[in-house]
C-alpha positions, 0 to 999 in steps of 0.5 A: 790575479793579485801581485806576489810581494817578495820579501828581502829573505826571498829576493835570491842569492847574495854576492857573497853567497856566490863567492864562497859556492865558488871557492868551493867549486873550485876545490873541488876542481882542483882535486879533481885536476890532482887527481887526474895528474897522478893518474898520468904519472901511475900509468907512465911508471907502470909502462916503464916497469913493464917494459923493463920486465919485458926486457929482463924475461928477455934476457933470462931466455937468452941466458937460459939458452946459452950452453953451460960452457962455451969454449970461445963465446963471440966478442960481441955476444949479448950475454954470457955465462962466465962468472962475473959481472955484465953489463949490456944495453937493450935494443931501445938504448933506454935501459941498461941489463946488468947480470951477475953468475956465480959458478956453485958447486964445483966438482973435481974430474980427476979422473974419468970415474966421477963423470964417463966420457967428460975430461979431467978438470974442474966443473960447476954443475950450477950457475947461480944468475941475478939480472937486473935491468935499470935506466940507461947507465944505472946500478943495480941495486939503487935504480933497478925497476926489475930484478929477477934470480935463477939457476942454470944447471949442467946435465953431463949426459951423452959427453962422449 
């Protein structure tokens, strides 16, 4: 068998070849690297929000089963529907619940011919609630991660 001659064209590769292939790996390494960081971040901020929504879904049931009016709600009731602005901390102290109601549409008894059986005064017939739930010590409407409205509506059916 003869002896192959290489020429210097088919020697291999240089040292500067090398280099750039590399430099070029390692772009490609580091993109990757940047990728997998705000990966990372996305899931971490998308299990906040969800446990943020998980709390207002919460709050909104608690509020929604509250009676219309209470007469002398307990001092340290997790929330209320008076109208105003609340404010309470979650059970996991990481966030704060804020919610506001709006007393609409009020109507005048007077007398007993507007409502049988309810007595005289001044009534709303709907609450209008925003609640919103921020990292602990936070203002709604610069820090909220979620926010929901409703309405509360009085029945006055069976008042005796």
């Amino acid at each position: 068998m003869a002896p192959t001659h290489f020429s210097k064209k088919d020697s291999g590769f240089t040292l500067i070849e090398v280099l750039i292939a590399i430099a070029i790996f390692s772009i490609g390494l580091l993109a990757v690297g940047a990728l997998q960081a705000r990966s990372l971040m996305a899931t971490g901020d998308v299990a906040r929000k969800t446990e943020a929504w998980t709390i207002a879904d919460e709050q909104v049931a608690l509020l929604k089963a509250m009676p219309f009016y209470a007469d002398d709600p307990p001092v340290n009731h997790p929330a209320d529907l008076v109208a105003g602005t609340h404010t309470a901390v979650d059970l996991s102290g990481r966030y704060t619940v804020h919610w506001r109601v709006w007393d609409d549409d009020p109507i005048n008894q007077q007398n007993a011919t507007v409502l049988a059986g309810v007595p005289a005064g001044t009534y709303t017939v709907c609450k209008r609630i925003t609640l919103a739930v921020t990292p602990l010590g936070g203002n709604p409407p610069d820090d909220t991660i979620a926010e929901v409205q409703f309405i509360k509506t009085w029945a006055a059916t069976g008042i005796q």
